[in-house]
N, C-alpha and C positions, 0 to 999 in steps of 0.2 A: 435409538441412540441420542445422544446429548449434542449441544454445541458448545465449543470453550469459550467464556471471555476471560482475554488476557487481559487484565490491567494494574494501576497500580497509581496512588496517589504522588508519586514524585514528579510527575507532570505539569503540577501546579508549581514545583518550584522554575520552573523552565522559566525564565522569565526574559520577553523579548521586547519589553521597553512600554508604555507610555503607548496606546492607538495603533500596536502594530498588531494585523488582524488574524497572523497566526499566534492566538493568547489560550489561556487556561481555559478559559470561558469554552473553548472549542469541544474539550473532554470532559469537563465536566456537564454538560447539556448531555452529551450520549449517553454516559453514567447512568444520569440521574430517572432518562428517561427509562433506560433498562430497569434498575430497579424499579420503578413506578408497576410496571408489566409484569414484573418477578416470576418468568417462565418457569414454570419446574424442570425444564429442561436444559435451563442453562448450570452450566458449571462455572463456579468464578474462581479467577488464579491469580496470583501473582508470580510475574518472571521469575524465572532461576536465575542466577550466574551462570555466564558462560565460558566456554572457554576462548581468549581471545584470539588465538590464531584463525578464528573464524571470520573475525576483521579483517585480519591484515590478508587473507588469502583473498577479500574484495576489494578493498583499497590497498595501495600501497604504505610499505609498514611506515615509510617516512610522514606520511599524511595521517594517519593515526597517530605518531607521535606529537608531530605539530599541532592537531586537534587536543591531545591531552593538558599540552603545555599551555594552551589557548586560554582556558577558564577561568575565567580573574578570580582572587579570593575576594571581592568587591565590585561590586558595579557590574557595567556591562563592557563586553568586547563586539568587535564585528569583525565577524570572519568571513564575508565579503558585503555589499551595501545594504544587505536585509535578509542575512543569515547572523541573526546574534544571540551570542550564548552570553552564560550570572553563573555566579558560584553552583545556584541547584541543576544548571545543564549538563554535568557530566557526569551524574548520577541517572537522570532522566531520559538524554539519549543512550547512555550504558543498558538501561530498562527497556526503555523503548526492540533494540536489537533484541536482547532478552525472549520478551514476547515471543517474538514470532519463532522461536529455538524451543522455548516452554508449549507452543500453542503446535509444531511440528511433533514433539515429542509425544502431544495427548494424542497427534490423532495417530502417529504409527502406533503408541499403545496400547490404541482403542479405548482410550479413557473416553473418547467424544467423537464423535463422526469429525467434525469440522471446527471451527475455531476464527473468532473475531477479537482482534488486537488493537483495543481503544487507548493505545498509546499518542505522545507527540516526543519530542521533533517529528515531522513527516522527514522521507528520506527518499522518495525517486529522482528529486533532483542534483544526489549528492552522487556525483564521479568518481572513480579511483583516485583523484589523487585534488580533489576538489570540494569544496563545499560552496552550496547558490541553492537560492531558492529554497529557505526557510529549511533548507535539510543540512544533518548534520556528516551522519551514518548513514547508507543505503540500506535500510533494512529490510526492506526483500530481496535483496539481492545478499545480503546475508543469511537469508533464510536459506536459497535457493543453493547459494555455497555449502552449505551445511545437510541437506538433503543430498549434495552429489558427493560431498566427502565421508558424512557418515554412514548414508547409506545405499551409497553407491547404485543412487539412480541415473539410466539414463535419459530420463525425458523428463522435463519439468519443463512448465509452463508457465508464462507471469503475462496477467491480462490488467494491462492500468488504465481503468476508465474514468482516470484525473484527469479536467478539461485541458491541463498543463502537460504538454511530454513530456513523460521520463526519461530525460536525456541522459542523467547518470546512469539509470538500469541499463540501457541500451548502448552506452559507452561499454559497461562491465563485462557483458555478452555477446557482445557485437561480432564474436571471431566464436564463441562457444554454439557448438552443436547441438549439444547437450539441452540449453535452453530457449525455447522460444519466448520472442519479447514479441505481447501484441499491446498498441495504445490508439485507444483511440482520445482525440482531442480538436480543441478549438485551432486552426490553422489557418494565414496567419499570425502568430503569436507569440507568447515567452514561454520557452526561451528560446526561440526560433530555428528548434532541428524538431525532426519530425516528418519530412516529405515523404512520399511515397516511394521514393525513389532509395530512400534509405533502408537494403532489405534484409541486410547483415551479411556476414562470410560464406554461411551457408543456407542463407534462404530462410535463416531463420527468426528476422523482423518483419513484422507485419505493422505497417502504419496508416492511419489510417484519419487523414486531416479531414475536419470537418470546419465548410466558413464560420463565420457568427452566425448567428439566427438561426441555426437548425433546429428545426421542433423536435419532437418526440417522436411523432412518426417517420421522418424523414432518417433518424441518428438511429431507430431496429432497424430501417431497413438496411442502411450502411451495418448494422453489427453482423449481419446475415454472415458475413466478410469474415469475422471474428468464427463466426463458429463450423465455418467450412474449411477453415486453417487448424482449428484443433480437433477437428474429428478427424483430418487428414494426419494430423503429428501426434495423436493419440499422445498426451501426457498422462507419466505416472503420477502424477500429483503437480494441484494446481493453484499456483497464490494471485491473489487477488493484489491489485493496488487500488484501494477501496477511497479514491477522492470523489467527493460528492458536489463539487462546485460545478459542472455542467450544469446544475439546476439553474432553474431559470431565473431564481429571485437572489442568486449570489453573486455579491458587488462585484468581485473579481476578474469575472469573464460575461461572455454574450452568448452563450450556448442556450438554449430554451426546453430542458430535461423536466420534468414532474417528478413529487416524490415519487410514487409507483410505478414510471420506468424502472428505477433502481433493483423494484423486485423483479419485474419483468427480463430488464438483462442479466439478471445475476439466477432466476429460475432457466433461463433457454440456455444459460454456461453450463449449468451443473446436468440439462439432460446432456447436452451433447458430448457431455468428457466419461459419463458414466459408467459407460462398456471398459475403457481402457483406464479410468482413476481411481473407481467404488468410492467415488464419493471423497477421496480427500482432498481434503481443499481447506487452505488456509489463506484469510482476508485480513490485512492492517489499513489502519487509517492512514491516509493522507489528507488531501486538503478536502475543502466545504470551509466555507465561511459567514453564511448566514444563517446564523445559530437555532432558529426553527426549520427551515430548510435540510440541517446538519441533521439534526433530530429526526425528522422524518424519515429523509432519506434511510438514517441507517438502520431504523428499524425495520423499515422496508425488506433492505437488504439483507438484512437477517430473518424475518419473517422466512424468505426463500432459503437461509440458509435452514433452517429450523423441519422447513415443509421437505426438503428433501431426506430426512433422517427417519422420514415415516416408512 
């Protein structure tokens, strides 16, 4: 079997000002580095159009609307102090969602075991009824809406190994059964939810705060944690929130990850969900901001993704 990458050059029009370090540069490094490698096994795609009641059943529909109206036909806007969208952002987070709807659909069609969505805005920081932290759209949590409305699964899983919480995913789900929200992250930090103590309505958050400085060694053995929650909640299908900045050479945070942990915790995910998921699994970017770090990691993480289709 194949892997999907979703992507799509409207990413570059995203434009978030002048030194802000969630930039083009971000996507196009992964890109580039993929094609360089030009696996015969990758399949490449661009998003479909969706349909948008898929939004508003994540956000509330008045917060979609406000986000539409937001997009200057010039310049720039801030949709709060360093979430900002330009004319090409409401094409590019329209796409971005997209993805992971396009990259869901290959793998229940079996077009691809799996599927990587090198899109931007990142989006686990974006709340129902909120935008922060360079996210616009939750897009996996639109994925995840979209797997339980269309195909009426009940167990989905989202594993965000962004050093940042997903405070928006975790807001989204936080009373849903249906889905487990596990993060692990730098703790703490921004945007300062994330304790352990936060476990959701039905037990089904798992968080999992890590200080600064934690090596490589120290952060498998805390995943251990991660993968004894979803062998226990057996999801049908499982989305990654694929941020790469726990590495240790990305300005952003103090976490001290390697590229080749990335494969390592993304190969010890994919055995343990295998019995109850066959392998479907769908991964979007999030953040990573040291552009050879970005690079590595996600090839990393696709390597694993790739090795388990054998």
């Amino acid at each position: 079997m194949k892997t999907g990458i979703i992507t799509t050059d409207t990413y570059s029009n995203h434009n978030t000002g002048l030194g802000h370090p969630e930039n083009a540069d971000r996507v196009s490094v992964v890109i580039e580095n993929l094609k360089i490698i030009r696996n015969k096994n990758f399949v490449w795609k661009k998003p479909n159009k969706f349909d948008a009641k898929y939004l508003k059943i994540t956000h509330n529909s008045s917060y979609v609307s406000e986000v539409e109206k937001s997009f200057p036909k010039k310049g720039l806007f801030f949709l709060d102090g360093d979430t900002i969208v330009s004319p090409g952002s409401k094409e590019a987070s329209s796409d971005a969602v997209g993805s992971i709807i396009t990259a869901i659909e290959g793998v229940q069609n079996k077009e691809f075991q799996n599927a990587f969505c090198a899109v931007r805005p990142p989006g686990h920081h974006a709340e129902k009824n909120k935008a922060m932290g360079f996210c616009i759209y939750n897009n996996v949590a639109v994925g995840a809406n979209y797997l339980l409305e269309k195909y009426k699964l009940n167990k989905i899983a989202i594993i965000d190994f962004d050093v940042h919480h997903g405070n928006g995913t975790q807001d989204i789900f936080y009373d849903n059964e249906k889905v487990l929200y596990i993060s692990t992250h730098q703790y703490p930090f921004y945007p300062g939810t994330g304790g352990n103590n936060e476990k959701g309505k039905y037990n089904n958050v798992l968080n999992i705060p890590l200080p600064a400085g934690t090596n490589s060694e120290e952060y498998l053995n805390a995943y251990e944690h991660v993968l004894n929650k979803l062998k226990e909640f057996k999801p049908e299908f499982v989305l990654f929130s694929a941020g790469f900045d726990a590495h240790k050479n990305d300005p952003l945070a103090q976490l001290h990850l390697r590229s080749e942990d990335f494969y390592e915790l993304t190969k010890r995910t994919l055995i343990s969900v295998e019995s109850s998921c066959n392998g479907n699994v769908v991964s979007i970017l999030e953040g990573g901001y040291d552009l050879n770090a970005l690079k590595e990691s996600t090839e990393m993480h696709l390597n694993a993704l790739l090795e388990h289709n054998n």
